[in-house]
PASEBA-1860 file (N, C-alpha, C; in nm, 3 decimals):
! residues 90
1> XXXXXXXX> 4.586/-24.580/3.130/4.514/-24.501/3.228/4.423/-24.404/3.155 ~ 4.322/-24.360/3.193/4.229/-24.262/3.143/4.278/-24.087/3.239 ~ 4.206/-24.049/3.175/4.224/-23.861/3.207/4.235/-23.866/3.322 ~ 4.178/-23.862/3.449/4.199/-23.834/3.575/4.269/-23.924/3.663 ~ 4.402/-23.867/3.668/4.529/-23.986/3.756/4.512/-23.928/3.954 ~ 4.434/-23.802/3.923/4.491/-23.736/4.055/4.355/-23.782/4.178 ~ 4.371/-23.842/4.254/4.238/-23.899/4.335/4.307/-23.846/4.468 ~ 4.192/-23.707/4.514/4.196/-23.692/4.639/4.285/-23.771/4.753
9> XXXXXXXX> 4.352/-23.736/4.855/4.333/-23.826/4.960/4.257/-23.833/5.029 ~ 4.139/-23.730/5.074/4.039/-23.818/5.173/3.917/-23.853/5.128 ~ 3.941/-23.884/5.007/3.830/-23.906/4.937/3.774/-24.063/5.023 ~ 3.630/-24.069/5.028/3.601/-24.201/5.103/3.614/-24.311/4.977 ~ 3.574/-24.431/5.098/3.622/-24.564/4.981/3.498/-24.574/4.932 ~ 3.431/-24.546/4.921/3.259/-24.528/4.818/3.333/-24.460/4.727 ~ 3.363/-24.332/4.758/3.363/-24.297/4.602/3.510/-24.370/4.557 ~ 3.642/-24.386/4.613/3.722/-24.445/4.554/3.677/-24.583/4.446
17> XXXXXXXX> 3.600/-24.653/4.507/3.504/-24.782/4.414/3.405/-24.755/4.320 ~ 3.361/-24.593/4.319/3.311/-24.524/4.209/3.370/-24.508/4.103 ~ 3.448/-24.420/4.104/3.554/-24.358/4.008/3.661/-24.505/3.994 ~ 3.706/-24.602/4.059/3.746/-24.692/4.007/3.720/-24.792/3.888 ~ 3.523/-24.783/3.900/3.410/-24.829/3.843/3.440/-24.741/3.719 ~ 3.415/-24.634/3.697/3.366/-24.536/3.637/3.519/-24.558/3.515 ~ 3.625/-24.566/3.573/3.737/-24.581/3.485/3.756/-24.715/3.420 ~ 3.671/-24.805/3.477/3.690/-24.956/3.437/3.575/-24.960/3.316
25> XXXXXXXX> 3.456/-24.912/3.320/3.354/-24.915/3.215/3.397/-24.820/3.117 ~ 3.469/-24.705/3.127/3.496/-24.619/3.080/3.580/-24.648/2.945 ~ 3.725/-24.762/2.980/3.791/-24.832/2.909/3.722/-24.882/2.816 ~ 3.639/-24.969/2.877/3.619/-25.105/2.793/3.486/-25.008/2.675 ~ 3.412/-24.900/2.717/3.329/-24.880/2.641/3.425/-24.783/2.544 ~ 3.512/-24.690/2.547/3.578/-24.634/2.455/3.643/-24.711/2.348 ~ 3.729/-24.808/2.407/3.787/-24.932/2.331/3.682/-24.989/2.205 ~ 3.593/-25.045/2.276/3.452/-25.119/2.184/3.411/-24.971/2.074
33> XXXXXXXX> 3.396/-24.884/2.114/3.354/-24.803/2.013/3.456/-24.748/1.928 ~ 3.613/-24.725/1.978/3.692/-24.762/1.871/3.676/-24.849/1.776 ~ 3.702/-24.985/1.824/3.767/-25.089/1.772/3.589/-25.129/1.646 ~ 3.504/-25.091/1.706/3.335/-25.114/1.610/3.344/-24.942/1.543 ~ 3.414/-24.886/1.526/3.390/-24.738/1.430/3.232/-24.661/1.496 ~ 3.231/-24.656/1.607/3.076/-24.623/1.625/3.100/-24.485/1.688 ~ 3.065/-24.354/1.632/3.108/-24.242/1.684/3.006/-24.161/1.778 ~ 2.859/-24.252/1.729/2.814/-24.193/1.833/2.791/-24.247/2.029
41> XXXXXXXX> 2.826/-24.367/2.006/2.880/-24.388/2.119/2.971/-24.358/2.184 ~ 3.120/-24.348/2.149/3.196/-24.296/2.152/3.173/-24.164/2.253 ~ 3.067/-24.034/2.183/3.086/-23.928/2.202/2.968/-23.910/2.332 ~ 2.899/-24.051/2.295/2.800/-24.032/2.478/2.891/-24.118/2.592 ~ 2.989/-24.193/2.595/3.081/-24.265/2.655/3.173/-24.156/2.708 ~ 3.241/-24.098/2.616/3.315/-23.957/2.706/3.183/-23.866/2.711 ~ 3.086/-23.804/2.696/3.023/-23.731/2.780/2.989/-23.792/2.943 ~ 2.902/-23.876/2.949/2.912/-23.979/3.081/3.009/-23.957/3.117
49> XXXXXXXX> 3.138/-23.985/3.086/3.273/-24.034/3.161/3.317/-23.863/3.244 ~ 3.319/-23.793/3.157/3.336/-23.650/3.159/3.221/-23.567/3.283 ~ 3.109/-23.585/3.263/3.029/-23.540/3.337/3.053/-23.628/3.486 ~ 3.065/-23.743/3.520/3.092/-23.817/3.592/3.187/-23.801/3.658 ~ 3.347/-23.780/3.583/3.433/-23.693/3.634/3.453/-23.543/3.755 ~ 3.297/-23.470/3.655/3.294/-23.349/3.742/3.236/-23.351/3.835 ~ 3.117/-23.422/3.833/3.070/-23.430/3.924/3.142/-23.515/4.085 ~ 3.196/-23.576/4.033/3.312/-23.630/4.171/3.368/-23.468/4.229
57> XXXXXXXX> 3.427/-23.429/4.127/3.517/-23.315/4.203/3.368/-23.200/4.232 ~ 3.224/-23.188/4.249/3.175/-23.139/4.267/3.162/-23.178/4.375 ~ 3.117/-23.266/4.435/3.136/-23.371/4.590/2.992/-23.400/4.571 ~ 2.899/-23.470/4.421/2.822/-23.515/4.387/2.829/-23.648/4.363 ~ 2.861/-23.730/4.422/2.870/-23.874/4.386/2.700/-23.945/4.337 ~ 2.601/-23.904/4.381/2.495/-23.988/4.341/2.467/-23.939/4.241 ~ 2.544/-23.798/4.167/2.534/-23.765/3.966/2.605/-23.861/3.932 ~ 2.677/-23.904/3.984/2.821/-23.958/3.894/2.797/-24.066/3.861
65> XXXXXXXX> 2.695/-24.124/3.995/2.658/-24.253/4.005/2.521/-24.336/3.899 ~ 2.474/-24.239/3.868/2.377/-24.216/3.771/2.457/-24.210/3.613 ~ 2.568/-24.159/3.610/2.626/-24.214/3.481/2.698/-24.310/3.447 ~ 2.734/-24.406/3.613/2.785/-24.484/3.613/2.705/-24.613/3.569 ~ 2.608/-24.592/3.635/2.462/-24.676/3.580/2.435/-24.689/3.439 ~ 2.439/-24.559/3.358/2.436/-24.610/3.184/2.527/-24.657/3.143 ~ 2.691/-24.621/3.206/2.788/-24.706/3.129/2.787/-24.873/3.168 ~ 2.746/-24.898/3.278/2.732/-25.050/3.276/2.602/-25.084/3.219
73> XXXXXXXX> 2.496/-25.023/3.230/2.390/-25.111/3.147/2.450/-25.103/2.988 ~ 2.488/-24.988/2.914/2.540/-25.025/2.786/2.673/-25.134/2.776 ~ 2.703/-25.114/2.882/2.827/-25.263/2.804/2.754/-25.340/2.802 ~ 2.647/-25.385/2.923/2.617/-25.513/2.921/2.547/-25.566/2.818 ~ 2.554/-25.477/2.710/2.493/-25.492/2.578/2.555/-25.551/2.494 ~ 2.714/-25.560/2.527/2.879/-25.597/2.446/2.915/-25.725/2.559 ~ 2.832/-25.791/2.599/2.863/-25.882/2.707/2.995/-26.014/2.674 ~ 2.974/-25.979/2.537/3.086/-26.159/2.418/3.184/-26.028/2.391
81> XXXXXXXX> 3.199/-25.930/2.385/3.339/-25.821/2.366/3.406/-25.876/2.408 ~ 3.550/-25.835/2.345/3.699/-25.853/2.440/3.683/-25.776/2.547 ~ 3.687/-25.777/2.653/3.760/-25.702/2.773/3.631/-25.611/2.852 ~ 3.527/-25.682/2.843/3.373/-25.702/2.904/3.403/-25.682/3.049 ~ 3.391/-25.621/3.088/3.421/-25.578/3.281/3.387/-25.642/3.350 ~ 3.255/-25.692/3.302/3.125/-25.771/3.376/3.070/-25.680/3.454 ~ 2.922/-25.722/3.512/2.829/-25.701/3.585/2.918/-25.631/3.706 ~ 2.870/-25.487/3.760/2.914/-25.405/3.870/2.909/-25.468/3.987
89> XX> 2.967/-25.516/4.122/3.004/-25.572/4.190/2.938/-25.455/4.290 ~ 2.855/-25.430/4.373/2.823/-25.347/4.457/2.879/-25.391/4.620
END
């Protein structure tokens, strides 16, 4: 599991499929920049993830959604990776 376990209850199912999103790219891009030694990804992967985070609990979903957008266009850069999310499902 990543940092934030605690999800509102009335949070709507938009953002529940956000932040679901947001934890699924989140994985796979921290992992890849482990597992490739790449620190500066790494440190824009938790910024995104982090800022993305706050902004949920700000009741900003179209910020969040905007960082959700760079973490899938950068995986889709790692598309032959282990554990590749695939293409965002809207």
């Amino acid at each position: 599991m990543t940092k934030n376990d605690d999800i509102p209850a009335d949070e709507s199912p938009e953002v529940q499929t956000l932040r679901a999103d947001l934890e699924k790219y989140f994985a796979f891009l921290r992992d890849f920049s482990t597992e490739t030694r790449d620190p500066v990804l790494s440190r824009m992967t938790g910024y995104a993830y982090g800022y993305a985070m706050a902004k949920l609990e700000d009741d900003d979903p179209a910020a969040a959604a905007r960082q959700l957008a760079w973490m899938v266009n950068r995986s889709s850069q790692h598309q032959d990776a282990p554990g590749y999310p695939g293409a965002r499902q809207s």
